[in-house]
C-alpha positions as CSV (number, residue, x, y, z in Angstrom):
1,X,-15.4,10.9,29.3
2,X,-18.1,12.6,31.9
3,X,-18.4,9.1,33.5
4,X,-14.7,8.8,33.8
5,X,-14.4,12.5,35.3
6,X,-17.3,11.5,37.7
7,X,-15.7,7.9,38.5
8,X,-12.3,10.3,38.9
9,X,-13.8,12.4,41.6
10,X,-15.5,9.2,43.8
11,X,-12.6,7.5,43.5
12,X,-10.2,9.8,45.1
13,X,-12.7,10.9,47.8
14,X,-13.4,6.9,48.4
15,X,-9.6,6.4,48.5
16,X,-8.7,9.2,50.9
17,X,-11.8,8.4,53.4
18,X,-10.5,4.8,53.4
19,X,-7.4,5.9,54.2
20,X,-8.8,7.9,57.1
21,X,-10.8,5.9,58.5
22,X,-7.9,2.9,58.5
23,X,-5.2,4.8,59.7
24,X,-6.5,7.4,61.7
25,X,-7.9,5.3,64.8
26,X,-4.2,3.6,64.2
27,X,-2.5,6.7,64.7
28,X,-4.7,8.5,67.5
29,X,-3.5,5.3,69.1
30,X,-0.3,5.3,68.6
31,X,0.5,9.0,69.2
32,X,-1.5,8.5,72.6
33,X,0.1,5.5,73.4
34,X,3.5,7.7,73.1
35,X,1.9,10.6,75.4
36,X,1.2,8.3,77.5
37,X,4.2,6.6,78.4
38,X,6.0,10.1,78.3
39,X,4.1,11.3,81.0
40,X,4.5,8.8,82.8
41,X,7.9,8.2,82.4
42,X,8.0,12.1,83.2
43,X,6.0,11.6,86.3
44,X,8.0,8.8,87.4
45,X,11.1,10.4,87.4
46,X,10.4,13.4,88.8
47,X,8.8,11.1,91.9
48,X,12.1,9.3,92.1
49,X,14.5,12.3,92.3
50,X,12.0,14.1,94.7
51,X,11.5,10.9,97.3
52,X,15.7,10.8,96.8
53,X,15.7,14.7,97.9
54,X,13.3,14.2,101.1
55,X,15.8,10.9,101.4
56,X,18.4,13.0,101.5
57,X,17.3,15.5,103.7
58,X,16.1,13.1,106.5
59,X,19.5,11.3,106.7
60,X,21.2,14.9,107.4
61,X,18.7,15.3,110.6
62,X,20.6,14.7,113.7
63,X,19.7,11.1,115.4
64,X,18.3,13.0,118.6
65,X,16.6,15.1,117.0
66,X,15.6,13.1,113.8
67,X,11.4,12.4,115.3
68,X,10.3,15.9,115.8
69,X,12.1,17.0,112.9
70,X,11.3,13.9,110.1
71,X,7.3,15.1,111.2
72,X,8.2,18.8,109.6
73,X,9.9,17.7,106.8
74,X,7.5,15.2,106.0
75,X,4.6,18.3,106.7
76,X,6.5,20.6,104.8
77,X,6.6,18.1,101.3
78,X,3.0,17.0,102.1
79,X,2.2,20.8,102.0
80,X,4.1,21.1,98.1
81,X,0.6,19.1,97.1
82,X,2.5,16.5,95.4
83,X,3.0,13.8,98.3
84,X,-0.3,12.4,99.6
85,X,1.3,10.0,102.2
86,X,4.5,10.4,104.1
87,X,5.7,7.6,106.6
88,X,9.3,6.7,107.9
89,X,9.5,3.4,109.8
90,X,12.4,1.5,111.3
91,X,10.4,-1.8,112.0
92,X,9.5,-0.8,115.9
93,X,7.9,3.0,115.3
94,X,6.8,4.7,112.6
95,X,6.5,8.7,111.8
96,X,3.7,10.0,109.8
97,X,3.3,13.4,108.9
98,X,0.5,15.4,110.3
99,X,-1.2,16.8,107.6
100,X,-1.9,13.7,105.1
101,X,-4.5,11.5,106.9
102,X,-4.3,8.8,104.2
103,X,-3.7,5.2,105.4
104,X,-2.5,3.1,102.9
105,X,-3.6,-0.5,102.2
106,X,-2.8,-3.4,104.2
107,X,0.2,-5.2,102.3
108,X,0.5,-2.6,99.6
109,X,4.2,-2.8,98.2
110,X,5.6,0.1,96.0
111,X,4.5,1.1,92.3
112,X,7.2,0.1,89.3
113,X,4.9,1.7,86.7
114,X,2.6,5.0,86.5
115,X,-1.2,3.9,87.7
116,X,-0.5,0.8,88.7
117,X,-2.8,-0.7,91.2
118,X,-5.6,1.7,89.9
119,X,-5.9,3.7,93.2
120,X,-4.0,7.2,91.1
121,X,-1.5,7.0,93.9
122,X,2.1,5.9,93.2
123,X,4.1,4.5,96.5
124,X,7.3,4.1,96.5
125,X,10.5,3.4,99.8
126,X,13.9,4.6,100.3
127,X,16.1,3.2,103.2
128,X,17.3,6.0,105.2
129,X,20.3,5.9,107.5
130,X,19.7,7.9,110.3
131,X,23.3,7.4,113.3
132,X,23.5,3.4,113.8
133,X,20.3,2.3,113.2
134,X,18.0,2.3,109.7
135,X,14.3,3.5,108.8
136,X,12.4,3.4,105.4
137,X,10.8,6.3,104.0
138,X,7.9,5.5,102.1
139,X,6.1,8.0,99.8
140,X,2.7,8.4,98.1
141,X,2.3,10.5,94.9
142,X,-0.8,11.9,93.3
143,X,-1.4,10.6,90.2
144,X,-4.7,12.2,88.8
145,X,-3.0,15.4,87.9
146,X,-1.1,13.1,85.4
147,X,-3.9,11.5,84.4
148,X,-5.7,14.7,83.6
149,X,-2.8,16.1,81.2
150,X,-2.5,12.7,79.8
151,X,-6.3,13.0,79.1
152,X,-6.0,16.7,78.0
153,X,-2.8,15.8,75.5
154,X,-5.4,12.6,74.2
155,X,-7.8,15.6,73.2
156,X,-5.1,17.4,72.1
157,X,-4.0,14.8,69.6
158,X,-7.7,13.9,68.8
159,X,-8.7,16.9,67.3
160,X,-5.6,17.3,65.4
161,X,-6.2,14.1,63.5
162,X,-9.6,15.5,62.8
163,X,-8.1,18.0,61.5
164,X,-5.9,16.2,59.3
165,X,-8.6,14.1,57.9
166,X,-10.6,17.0,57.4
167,X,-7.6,18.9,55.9
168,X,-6.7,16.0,53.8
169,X,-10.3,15.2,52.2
170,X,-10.0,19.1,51.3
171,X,-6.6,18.6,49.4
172,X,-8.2,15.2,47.8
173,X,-11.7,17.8,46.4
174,X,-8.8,20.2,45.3
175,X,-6.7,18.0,43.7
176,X,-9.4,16.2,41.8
177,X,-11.0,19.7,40.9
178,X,-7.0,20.0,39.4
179,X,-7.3,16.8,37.5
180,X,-11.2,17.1,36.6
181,X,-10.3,20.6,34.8
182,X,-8.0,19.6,31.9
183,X,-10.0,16.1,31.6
184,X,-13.1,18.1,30.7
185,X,-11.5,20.3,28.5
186,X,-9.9,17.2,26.5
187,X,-13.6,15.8,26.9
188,X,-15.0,19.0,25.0
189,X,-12.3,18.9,22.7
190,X,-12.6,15.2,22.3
191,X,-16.7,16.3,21.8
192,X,-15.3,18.4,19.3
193,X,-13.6,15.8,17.3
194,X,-15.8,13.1,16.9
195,X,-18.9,16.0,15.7
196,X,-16.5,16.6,12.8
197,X,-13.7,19.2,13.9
198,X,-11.1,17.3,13.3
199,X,-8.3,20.2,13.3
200,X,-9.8,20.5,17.7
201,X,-6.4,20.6,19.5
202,X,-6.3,18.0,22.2
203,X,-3.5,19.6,24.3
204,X,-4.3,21.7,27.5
205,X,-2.6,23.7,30.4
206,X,-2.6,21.9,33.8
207,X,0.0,21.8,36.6
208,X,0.0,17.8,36.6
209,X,2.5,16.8,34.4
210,X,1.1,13.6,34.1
211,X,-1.6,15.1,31.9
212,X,-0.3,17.4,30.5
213,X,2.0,14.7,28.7
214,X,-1.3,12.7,28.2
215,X,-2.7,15.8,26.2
216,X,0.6,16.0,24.0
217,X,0.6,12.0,23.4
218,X,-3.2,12.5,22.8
219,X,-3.0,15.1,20.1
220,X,-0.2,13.9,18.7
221,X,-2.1,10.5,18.2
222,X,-5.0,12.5,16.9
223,X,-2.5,15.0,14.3
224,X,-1.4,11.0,13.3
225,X,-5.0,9.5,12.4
226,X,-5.8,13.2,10.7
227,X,-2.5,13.0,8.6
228,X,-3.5,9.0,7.8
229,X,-7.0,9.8,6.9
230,X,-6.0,12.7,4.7
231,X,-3.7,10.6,2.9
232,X,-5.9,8.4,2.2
233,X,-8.5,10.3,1.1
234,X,-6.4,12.1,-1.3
235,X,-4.9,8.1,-2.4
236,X,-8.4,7.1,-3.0
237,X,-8.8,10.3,-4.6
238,X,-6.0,10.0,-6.9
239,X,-6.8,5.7,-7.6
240,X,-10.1,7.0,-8.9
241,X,-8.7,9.3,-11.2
242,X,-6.2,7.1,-12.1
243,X,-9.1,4.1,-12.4
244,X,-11.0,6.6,-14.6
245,X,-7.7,7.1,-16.9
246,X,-6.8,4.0,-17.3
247,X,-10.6,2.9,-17.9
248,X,-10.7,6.1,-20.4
249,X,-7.8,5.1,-22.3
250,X,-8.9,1.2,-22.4
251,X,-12.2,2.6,-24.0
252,X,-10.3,4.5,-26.8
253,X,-8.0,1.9,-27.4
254,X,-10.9,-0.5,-27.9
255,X,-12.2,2.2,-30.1
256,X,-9.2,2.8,-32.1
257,X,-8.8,-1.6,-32.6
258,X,-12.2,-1.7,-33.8
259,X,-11.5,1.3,-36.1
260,X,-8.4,-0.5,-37.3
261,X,-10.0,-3.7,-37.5
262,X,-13.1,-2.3,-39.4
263,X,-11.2,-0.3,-41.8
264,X,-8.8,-3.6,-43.0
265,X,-12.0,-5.2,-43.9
266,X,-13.3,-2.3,-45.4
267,X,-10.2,-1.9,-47.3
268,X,-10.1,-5.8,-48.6
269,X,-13.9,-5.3,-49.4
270,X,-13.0,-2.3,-51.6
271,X,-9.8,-4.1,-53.4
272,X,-12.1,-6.8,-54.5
273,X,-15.4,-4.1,-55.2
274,X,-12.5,-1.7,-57.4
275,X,-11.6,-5.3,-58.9
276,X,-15.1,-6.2,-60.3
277,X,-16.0,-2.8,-61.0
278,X,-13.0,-2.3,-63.6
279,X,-14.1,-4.8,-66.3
280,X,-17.8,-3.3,-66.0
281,X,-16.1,0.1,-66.4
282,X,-14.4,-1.3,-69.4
283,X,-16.6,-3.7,-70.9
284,X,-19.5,-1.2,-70.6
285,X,-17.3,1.3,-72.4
286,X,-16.0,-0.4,-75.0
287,X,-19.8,-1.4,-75.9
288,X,-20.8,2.2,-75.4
289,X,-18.2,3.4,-78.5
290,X,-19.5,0.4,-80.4
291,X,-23.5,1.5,-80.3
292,X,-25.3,4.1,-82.4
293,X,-24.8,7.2,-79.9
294,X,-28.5,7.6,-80.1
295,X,-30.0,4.3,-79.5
296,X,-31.3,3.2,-76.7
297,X,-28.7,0.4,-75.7
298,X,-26.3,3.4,-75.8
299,X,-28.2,5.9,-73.0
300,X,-28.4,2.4,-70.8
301,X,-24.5,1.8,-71.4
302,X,-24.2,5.6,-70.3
303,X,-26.2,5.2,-66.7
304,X,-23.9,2.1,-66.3
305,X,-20.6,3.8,-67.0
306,X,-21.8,6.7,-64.2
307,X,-22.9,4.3,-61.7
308,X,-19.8,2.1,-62.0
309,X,-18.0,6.0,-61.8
310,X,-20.2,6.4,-58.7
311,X,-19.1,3.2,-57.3
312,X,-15.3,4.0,-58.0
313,X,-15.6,7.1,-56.0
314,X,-17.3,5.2,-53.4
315,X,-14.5,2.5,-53.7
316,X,-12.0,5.9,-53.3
317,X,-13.6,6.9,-49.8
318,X,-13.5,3.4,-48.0
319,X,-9.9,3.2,-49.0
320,X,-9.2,6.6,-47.7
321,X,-10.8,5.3,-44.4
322,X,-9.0,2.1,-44.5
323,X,-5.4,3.2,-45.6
324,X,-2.9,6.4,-45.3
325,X,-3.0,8.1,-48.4
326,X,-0.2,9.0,-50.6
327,X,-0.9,13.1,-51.3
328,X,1.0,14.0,-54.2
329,X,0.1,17.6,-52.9
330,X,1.8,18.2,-49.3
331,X,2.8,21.2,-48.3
332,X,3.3,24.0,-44.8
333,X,-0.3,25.8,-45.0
334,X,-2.2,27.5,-42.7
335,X,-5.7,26.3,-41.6
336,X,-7.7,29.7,-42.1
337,X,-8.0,29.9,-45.9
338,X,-8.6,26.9,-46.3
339,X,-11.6,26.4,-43.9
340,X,-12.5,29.2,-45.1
341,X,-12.8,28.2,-48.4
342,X,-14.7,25.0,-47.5
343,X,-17.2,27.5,-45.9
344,X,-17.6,29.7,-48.5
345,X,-19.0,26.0,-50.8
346,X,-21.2,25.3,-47.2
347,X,-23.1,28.0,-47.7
348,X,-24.1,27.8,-50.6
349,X,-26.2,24.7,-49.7
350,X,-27.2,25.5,-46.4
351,X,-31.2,27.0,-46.0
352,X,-31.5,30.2,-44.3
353,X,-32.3,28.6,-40.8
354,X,-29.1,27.6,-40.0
355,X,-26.0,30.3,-38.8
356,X,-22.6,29.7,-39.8
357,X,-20.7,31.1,-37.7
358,X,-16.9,31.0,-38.3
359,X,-13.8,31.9,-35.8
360,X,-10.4,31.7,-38.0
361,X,-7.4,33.3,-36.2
362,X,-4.3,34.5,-38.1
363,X,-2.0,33.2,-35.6
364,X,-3.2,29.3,-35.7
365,X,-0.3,26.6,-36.0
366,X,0.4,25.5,-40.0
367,X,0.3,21.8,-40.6
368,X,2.1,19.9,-43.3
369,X,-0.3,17.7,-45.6
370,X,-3.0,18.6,-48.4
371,X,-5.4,21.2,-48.4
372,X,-8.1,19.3,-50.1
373,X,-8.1,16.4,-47.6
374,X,-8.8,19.5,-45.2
375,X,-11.3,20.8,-47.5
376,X,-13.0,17.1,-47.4
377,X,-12.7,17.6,-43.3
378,X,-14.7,20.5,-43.1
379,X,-17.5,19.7,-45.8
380,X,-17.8,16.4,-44.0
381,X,-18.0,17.3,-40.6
382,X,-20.6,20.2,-41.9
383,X,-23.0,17.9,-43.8
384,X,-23.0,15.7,-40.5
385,X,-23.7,19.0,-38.5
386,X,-26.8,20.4,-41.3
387,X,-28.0,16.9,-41.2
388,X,-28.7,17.2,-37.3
389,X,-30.1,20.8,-37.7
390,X,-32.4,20.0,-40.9
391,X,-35.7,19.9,-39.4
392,X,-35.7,22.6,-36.9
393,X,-32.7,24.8,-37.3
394,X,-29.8,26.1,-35.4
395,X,-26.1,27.3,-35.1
396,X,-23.1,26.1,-36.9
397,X,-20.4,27.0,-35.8
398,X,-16.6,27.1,-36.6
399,X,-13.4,27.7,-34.8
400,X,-9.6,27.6,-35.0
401,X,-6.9,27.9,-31.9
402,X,-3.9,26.5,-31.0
403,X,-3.3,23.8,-28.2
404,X,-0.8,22.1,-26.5
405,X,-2.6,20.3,-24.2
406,X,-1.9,16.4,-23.7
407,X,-5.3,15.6,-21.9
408,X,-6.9,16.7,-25.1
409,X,-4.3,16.4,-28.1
410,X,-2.9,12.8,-26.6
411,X,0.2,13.7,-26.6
412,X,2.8,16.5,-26.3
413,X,3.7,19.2,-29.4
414,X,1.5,22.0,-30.8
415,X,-1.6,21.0,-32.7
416,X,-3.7,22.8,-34.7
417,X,-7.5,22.6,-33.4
418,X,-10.7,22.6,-35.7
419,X,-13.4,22.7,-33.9
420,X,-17.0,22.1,-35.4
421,X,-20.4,22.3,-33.4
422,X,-24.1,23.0,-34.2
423,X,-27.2,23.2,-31.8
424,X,-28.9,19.9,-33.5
425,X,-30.7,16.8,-31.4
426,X,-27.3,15.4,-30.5
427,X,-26.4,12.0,-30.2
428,X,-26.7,9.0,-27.3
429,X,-23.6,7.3,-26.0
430,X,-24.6,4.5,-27.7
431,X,-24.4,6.3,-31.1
432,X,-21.2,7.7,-30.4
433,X,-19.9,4.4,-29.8
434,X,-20.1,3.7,-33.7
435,X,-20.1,7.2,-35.8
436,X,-16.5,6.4,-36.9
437,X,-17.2,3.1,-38.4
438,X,-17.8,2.6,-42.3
439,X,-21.7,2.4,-43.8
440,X,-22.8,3.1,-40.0
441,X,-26.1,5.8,-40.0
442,X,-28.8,7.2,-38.4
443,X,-30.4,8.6,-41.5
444,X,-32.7,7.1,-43.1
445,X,-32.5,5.0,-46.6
446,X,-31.4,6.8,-49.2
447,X,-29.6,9.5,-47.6
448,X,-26.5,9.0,-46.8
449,X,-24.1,6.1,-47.3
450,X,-22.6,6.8,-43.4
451,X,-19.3,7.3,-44.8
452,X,-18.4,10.7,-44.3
453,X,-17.1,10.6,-40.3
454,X,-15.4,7.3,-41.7
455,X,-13.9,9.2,-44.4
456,X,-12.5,12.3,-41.5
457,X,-11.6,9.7,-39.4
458,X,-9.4,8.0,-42.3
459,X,-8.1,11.7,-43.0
460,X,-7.3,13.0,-39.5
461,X,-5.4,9.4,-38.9
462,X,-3.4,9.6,-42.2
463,X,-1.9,13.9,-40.9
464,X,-1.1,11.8,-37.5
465,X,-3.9,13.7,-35.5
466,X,-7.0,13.2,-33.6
467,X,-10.5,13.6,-33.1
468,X,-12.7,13.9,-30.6
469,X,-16.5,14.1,-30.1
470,X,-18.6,15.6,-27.3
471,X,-22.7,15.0,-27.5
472,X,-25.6,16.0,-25.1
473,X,-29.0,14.9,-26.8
474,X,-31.5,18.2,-27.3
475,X,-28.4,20.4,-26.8
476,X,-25.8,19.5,-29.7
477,X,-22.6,18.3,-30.9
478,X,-19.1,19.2,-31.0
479,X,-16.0,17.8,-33.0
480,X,-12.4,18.8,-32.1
481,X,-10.2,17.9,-34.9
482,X,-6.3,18.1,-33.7
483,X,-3.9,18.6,-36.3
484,X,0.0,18.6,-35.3
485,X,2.0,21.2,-36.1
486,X,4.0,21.2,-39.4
487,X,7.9,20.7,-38.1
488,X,10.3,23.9,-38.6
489,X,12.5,22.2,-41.4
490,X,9.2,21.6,-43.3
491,X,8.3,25.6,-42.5
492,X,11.1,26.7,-43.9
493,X,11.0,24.8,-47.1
494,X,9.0,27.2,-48.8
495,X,10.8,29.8,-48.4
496,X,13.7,28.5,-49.9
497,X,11.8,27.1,-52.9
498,X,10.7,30.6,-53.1
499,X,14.2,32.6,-52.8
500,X,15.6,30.3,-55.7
501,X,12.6,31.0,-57.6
């Protein structure tokens, strides 16, 4: 922009001293070419009507008397200091006035156009009429006073080109100042722009109109490409979220087919496991009632029929993973007494390095389902969280709300939230990736079966809820448990159980 502001200025100058210096010498030749054929066609009219007038005055002279006085009026012109040779002749005699001593030329015939001949006097004859015979009056004219105020009009016009010239290059520095003005304030602005400032109005004040429409067009160009770019920020802004939705809900779907798929198999597995372990059951206590009570056959029949017991329970949990579960015990309860029970049984197992703390609000959303599959929630989901905070200790920590929030709940309605934390060692995103699936564990052998987050997932999916898990390893972990509101005709229900009781 600086270059072009520089270029702007040498370029006008350049252009208006070309112009100058084509057409001045053009015009200074022209307008004195026009002086000078005015004075000259001013000087030779004058001479004509003043030789006509001493014409005129000779041919009134009487005939006798026409020598002696054609000398005095020939002096008495001579004497006006505009003739410079006066002669009359009638072909025999000729009269010459007696003040002008100029001769002129041998053969010299009359001017038809001013300075002719060069010699700066114009001749020129009139035929006079003087009784019965003729004479010709013949005049000479000085031209140098003509020439002078030809040559004085030349300066004249001369210094009033100059003048123009230097007049005009002035108006050319003035009007490119003009110009340069706004075109360095939409450079600074422009400046302004590309550092960053994109909200730098382009538009400026100038008395060209010309740029002061280029300003307009140019900041309207520039509110244009700041409009586009914002828009497309905020659409690559919005395609990311969007990407990281869609990507977020492809993950949990994944999640929730493996779930499925792992709990059908762990379903047919514990058909066929409850299958085989019913005759052992059977068989093992038919021979138990057929034994001495006190042999030793009979104490081995005994550890059978409690392992295959074991086994049935096991057999109990995989299908509550694997399947919804019939509860011959639903009812509208609220959360709080219930967790609170469950707590109460917590306690009792957990060492004296470990807080419970526990945050049950009155005003929490009832559900509709069973208590004790509740119950098995919360003892589940604090074994999990003990387990994490065994070696070194920590905060356990319960709490009950209400939410409505789709971007956590999955969908809209009211749900009722458990939330379980503790401070343990946390978990890595690949361990998250599999806590919900059946026999999977981080413990070590003989510690666990890895069925108990199987077991809440199984729950939670059977009361049509959620859960979700948040984990930072060395800082802890955190399970939100969403539990959808019991619907009013189910609320009401007990009440009128209770009014026909």
């Amino acid at each position: 922009m600086e270059r072009l502001i520089n270029s702007l200025h040498g370029r006008l100058l350049g252009v208006v001293l070309v112009i100058n210096a084509a057409l001045a010498p053009l015009l200074y030749l022209g307008v004195a070419a026009i002086v000078q054929d005015g004075y000259a066609e001013l000087f030779v009219n004058s001479v004509r009507s003043y030789s006509r007038l001493v014409a005129d005055q000779l041919e009134t002279v009487p005939e006798r008397e026409f020598e002696s006085r054609a000398k005095d009026v020939l002096d008495d012109f001579e004497l006006s200091g505009q003739v410079v040779f006066a002669e009359i002749t009638d072909g025999e005699r000729k009269v010459h006035g007696t003040i002008s001593p100029l001769v002129p030329p041998q053969q010299r015939g009359d001017d038809f156009h001013f300075g002719e001949h060069s010699d700066q006097v114009y001749y020129i004859s009139h035929t006079l009429k003087s009784g019965d015979h003729q004479a010709v009056l013949r005049l000479g004219f000085d031209e140098s006073p003509t020439f002078e105020r030809i040559a004085a009009a030349k300066h004249h016009v001369l210094r009033a080109i100059l003048a123009f010239a230097v007049a005009s290059f002035l108006v050319a520095l003035w009007l490119s100042a003009v110009i340069a003005r706004p075109m360095e304030r939409l450079q600074e602005a422009a400046k302004a722009i590309a550092g960053g400032e994109v909200r730098t109005a382009l538009e400026t004040q100038s008395s060209i109109r010309e740029v002061v429409d280029l300003s307009r067009h140019l900041d309207h160009m520039r509110r244009e490409l700041v409009g586009t770019s914002e828009r497309l920020q905020n659409e690559i802004r919005e395609r990311a979220v969007s990407e990281e939705k869609r990507l977020d809900l492809e993950r949990r779907l994944q999640h929730r087919e493996r779930i499925a798929t792992i709990g059908t198999l762990a379903g047919g597995v514990a058909h066929e496991f409850n299958n085989i372990m019913t005759p052992i059951l059977l068989y093992s206590q038919v021979a138990l009632d057929e034994v001495p009570t006190d042999s030793a056959v009979a104490a081995d029949l005994t550890r059978i029929v409690a392992a295959a017991h074991r086994a049935r329970s096991l057999v109990t949990r995989i299908l509550t993973f694997s399947r919804e579960m019939d509860s011959q015990q639903s009812a509208v309860f609220a959360l709080a007494p219930t967790v609170e029970e469950a707590v109460a049984l917590v306690r009792a197992i957990m060492p004296a390095n470990i807080e419970i703390v526990v945050d049950a609000r009155a005003d929490t959303v009832p559900v509709f389902g069973d208590p004790s599959l509740v119950h098995q929630i919360v003892l589940n989901l604090c074994t999990n969280a003990y387990q994490a905070m065994r070696g070194s200790g920590g905060r356990l920590g319960l709490r009950l709300a209400a939410s409505a929030d789709p971007a956590r709940t999955g969908r809209a309605g009211d749900f009722a939230l458990l939330e379980v934390s503790d401070t343990g060692h946390g978990m890595e995103p690949a361990v998250m990736a599999h806590i919900f699936e059946p026999f999977f564990t981080t413990r070590e052998v003989g510690e666990g079966t890895g069925l108990g987050l199987s077991v809440v997932h199984g729950i939670v999916s059977t009361m049509g809820g959620s859960i979700t898990v948040e984990s930072t390893p060395g800082v802890g972990t955190t399970f939100c448990v969403f539990l959808p509101g019991a619907p009013e005709q189910s609320q009401q229900q007990p009440s009128a159980a209770q009014d026909v009781a």
